[in-house]
SESERO-235767 format. One record per residue (C-alpha): residue in three letters; z, x, y. Coordinates in steps of 0.5 Angstrom, whole numbers, padded with zeros to 4 digits, always signed. Layout:
AlaZXY;...
//
This chain:
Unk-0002-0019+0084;Unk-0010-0020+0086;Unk-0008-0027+0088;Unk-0002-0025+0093;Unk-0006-0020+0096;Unk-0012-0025+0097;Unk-0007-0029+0102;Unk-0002-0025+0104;Unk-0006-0025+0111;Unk-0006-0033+0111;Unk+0001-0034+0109;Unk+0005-0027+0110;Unk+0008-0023+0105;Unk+0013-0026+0104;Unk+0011-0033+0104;Unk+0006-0031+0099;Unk+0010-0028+0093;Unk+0015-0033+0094;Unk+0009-0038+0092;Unk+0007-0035+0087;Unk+0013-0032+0085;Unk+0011-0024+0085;Unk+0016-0018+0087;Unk+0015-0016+0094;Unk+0017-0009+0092;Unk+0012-0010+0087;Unk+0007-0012+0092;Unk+0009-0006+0097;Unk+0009-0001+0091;Unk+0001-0002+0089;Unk+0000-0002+0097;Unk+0003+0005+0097;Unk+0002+0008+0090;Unk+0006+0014+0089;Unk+0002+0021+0090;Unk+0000+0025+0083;Unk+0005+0029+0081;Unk+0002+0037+0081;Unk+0002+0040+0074;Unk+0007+0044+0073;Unk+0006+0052+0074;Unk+0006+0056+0069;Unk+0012+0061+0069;Unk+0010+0067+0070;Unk+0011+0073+0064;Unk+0016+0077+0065;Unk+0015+0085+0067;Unk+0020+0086+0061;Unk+0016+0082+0055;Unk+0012+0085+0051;Unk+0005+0087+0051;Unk-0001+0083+0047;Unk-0001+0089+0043;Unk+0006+0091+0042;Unk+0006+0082+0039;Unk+0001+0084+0035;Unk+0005+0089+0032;Unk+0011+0086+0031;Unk+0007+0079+0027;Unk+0004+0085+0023;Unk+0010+0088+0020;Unk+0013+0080+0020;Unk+0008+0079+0015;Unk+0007+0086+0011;Unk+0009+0085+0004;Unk+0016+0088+0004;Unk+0018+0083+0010;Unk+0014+0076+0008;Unk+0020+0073+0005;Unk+0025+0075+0010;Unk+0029+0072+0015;Unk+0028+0076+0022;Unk+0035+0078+0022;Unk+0033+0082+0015;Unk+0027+0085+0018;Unk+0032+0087+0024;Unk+0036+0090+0019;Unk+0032+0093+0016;Unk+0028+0096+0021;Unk+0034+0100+0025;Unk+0036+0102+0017;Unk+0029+0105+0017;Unk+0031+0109+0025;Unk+0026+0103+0027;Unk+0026+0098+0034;Unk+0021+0093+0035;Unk+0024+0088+0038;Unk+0030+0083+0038;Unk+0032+0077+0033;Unk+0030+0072+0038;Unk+0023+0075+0040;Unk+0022+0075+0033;Unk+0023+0068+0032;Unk+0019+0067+0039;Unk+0013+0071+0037;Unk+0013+0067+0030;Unk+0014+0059+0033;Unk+0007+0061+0037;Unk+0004+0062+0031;Unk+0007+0056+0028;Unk+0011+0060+0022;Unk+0018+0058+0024;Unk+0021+0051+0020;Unk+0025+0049+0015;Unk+0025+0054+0008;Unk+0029+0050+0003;Unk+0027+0043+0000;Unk+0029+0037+0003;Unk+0030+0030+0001;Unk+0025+0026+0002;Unk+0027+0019+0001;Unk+0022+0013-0001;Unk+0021+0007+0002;Unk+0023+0001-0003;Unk+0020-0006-0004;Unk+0025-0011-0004;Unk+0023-0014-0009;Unk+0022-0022-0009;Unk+0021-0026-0015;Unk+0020-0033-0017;Unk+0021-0036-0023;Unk+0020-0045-0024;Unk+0021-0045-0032;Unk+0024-0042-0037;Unk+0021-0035-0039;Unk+0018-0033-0033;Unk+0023-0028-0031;Unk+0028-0025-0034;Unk+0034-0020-0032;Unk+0038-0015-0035;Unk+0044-0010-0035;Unk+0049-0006-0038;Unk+0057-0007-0036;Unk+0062-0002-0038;Unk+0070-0006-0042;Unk+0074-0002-0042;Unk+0076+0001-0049;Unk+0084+0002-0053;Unk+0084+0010-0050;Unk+0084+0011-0043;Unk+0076+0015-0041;Unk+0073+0010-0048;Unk+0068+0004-0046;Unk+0065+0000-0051;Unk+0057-0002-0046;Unk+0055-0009-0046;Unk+0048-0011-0045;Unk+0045-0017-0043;Unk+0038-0021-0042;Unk+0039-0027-0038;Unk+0033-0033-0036;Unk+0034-0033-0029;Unk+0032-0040-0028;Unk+0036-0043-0035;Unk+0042-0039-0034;Unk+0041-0038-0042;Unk+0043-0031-0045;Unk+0037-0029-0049;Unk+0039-0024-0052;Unk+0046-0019-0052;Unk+0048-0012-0055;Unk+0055-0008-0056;Unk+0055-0002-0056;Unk+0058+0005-0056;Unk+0053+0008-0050;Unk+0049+0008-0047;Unk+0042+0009-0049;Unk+0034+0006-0048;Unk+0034+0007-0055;Unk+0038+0001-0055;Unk+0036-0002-0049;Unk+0029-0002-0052;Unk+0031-0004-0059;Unk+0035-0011-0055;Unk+0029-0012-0051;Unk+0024-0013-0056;Unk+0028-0017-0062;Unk+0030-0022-0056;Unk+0023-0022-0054;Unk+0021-0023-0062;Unk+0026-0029-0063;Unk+0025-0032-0057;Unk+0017-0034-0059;Unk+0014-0031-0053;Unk+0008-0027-0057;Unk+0009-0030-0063;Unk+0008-0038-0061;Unk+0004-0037-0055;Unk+0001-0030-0054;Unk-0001-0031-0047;Unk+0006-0032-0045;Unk+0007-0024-0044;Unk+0002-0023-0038;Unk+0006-0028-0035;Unk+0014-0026-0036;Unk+0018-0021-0032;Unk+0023-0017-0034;Unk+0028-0015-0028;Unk+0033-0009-0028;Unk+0036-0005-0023;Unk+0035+0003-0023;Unk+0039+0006-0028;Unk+0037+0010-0032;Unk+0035+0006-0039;Unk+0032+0001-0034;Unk+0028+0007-0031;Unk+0026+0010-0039;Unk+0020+0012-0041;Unk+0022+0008-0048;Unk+0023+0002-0044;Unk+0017+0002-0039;Unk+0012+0003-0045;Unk+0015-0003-0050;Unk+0014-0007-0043;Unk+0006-0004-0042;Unk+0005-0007-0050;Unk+0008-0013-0050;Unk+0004-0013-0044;Unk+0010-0015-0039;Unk+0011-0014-0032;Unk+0017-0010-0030;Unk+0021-0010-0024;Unk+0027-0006-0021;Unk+0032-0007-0015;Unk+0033-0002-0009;Unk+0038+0004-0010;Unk+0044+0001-0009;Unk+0043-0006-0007;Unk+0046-0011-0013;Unk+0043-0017-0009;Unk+0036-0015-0011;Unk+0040-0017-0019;Unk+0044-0022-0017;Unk+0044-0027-0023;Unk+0046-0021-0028;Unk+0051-0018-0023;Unk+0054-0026-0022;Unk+0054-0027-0030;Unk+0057-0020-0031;Unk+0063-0023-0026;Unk+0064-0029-0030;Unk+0065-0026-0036;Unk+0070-0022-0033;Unk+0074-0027-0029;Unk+0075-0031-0035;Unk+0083-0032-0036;Unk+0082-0030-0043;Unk+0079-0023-0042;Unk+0083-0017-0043;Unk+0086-0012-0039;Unk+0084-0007-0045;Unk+0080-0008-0052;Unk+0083-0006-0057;Unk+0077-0005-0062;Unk+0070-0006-0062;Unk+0071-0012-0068;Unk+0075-0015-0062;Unk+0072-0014-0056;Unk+0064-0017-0061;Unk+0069-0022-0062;Unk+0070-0024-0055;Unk+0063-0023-0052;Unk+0061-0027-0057;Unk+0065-0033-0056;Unk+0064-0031-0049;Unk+0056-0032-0049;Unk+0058-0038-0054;Unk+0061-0042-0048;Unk+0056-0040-0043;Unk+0050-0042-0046;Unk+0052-0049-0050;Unk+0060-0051-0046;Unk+0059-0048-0038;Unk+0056-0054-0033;Unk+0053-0049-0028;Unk+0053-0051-0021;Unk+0047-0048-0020;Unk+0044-0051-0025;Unk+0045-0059-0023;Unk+0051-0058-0028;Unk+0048-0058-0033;Unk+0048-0052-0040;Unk+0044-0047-0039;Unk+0041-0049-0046;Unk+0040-0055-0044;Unk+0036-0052-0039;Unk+0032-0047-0043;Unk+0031-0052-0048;Unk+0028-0057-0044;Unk+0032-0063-0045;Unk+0034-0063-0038;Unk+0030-0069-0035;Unk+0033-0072-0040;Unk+0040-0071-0039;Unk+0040-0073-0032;Unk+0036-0079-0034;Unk+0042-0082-0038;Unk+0047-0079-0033;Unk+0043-0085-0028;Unk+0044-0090-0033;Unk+0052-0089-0033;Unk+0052-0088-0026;Unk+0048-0093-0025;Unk+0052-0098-0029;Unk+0058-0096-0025;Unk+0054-0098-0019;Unk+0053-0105-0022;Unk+0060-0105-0024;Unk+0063-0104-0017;Unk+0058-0103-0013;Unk+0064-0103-0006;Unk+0066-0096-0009;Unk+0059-0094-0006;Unk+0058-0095+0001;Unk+0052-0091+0004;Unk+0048-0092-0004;Unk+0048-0092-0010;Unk+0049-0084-0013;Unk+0045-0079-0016;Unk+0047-0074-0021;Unk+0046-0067-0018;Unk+0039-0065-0018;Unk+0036-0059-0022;Unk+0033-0054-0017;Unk+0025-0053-0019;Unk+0025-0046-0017;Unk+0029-0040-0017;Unk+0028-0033-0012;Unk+0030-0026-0012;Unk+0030-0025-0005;Unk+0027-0031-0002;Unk+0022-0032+0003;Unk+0025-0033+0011;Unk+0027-0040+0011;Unk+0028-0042+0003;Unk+0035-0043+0002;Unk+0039-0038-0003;Unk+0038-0039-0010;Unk+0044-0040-0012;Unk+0045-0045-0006;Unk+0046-0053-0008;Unk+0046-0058-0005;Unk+0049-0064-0006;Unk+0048-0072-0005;Unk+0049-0075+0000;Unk+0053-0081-0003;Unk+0058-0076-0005;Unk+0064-0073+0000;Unk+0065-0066-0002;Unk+0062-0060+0002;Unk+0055-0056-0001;Unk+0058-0050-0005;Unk+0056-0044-0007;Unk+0056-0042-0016;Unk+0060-0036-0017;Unk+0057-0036-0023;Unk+0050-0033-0026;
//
């Protein structure tokens, strides 16, 4: 704007924003600043309002004792009970907002911010998330409760309860055998400092119980946000496969068949289920460590189709699908989605998304 005002008497006006590529309103504008805007006036008192004195009066019965704790409209009540006129309800209102004494009596609802939590898990034993589902019992209102711990990078379920309810007492006694019979502390003590248990915020997941047997096997613990089931999007997903199984039932008819069912279920999911997620293979294999093997001898065969007909393969030779080398909840911006693969490129299907935990 200094500049254009520099060669407006060379150029012109004109010519000169037109090259520097200025507003001429802007230019006329600052030539001709707009006056101060006066203060506004103060509004004159009123003949009818009340003198300091007689405001004074009214703030003193306000805060005397038999009216501390009352509304102005029971103070104005009372005082015309009592053949007494100070002044109205509103004025009342008005003399107390001046001495900033008026706002909201009731408790309100604060609502915290929450995290989203982020995790990240590159191995087994890094971060485990658990849940509690309801099936559907013999009787209408009756409900056997299912608790499961998943390794969000195997897939493998490590440890699972049924029950009669829902109980941190429970929750706390699967999470410490399953820690025990997975050899966290026993093999390698250090291995506590570095798991993480995820949940939602139910209340087992939220007790005491849980958060103290946590803090003495020295694990972290984790929650999701209120009401977001993305922030536990492997136990949701698993809870969903085990639903969506074609055997699962409208209706269990005892607690026998319904442990029966999970643990065939569980059974399928750990040893038989190829996860998409996990490159196709088992979540055993994954958590035991033996993938690097198994896709080792998946090349061998598909490099022996290769030599055997190696026109079937026109861009180049296949590739058995990856295993993804970490695993999120909630990534950063750019990261693709942990349940997101991507397939090779020799192959002609589309990338898909597991449906599955």
């Amino acid at each position: 704007m200094k500049a254009a005002e520099e060669l407006s008497p060379q150029l012109g006006t004109a010519a000169a924003c037109r090259s520097l590529g200025v507003p001429r309103a802007t230019l006329y504008r600052r030539r001709r600043p707009r006056p101060p805007v006066p203060s506004a006036t103060p509004r004159p008192k009123p003949p009818r309002a009340l003198t300091d004195q007689e405001r004074q009066q009214v703030l003193d019965v306000l805060h005397s004792e038999p009216f501390a704790d009352k509304a102005p409209a029971e103070v104005y009540a009372e005082l015309l009970d009592q053949r007494r006129y100070l002044c109205s309800i509103r004025t009342m209102y008005r003399i107390l907002k001046d001495q900033q004494e008026v706002r909201e009596r009731r408790d309100q609802l604060r609502h915290p911010s929450y995290a989203k939590p982020q995790l990240v898990a590159t191995a087994p034993h890094q971060v485990w998330s658990w849940d509690i589902t309801k099936l559907l019992g013999p009787a209408k209102w009756t409900y056997f409760y299912l608790y499961v711990i998943l390794d969000i990078f195997s897939r493998y379920v490590v440890g699972w309860m049924l029950a009669h309810r829902e109980s941190e007492h429970l929750a706390e006694r699967l999470i410490r055998e399953t820690v025990l019979k997975e050899g966290i502390l026993c093999d390698h003590p250090a291995d506590g400092a570095r798991l993480t248990i995820h949940s939602d915020r139910g209340p087992s997941m939220r007790s005491q119980t849980v958060a103290q047997l946590l803090a003495t096997l020295g694990i972290t613990k984790s929650h999701g946000r209120p009401h977001v089931s993305d922030d536990n999007p492997f136990s949701e997903s698993q809870f969903k496969t085990l639903k969506y199984r074609p055997e699962f039932p409208d209706r269990f008819d005892s607690f026998e068949q319904a442990m029966d069912f999970c643990g065939e279920f569980f059974h399928w999911q750990n040893h038989k289920h190829h996860h998409w997620g996990l490159g196709l293979l088992t979540p055993v294999v994954v958590h035991r460590g033996q993938a690097e093997a198994a896709l080792a001898a998946r090349q061998a065969v598909l490099t022996a189709a290769h030599a055997a007909h190696p026109e079937r393969f026109v861009h180049q030779p296949p590739r058995p699908l990856a295993l993804p080398g970490e695993v999120w909840i909630n990534p950063p911006a750019g990261r693709p989605e942990p349940r997101m693969l991507q397939l090779p490129r020799d192959t002609n299907s589309e990338p898909q998304l597991s449906q599955t935990g």
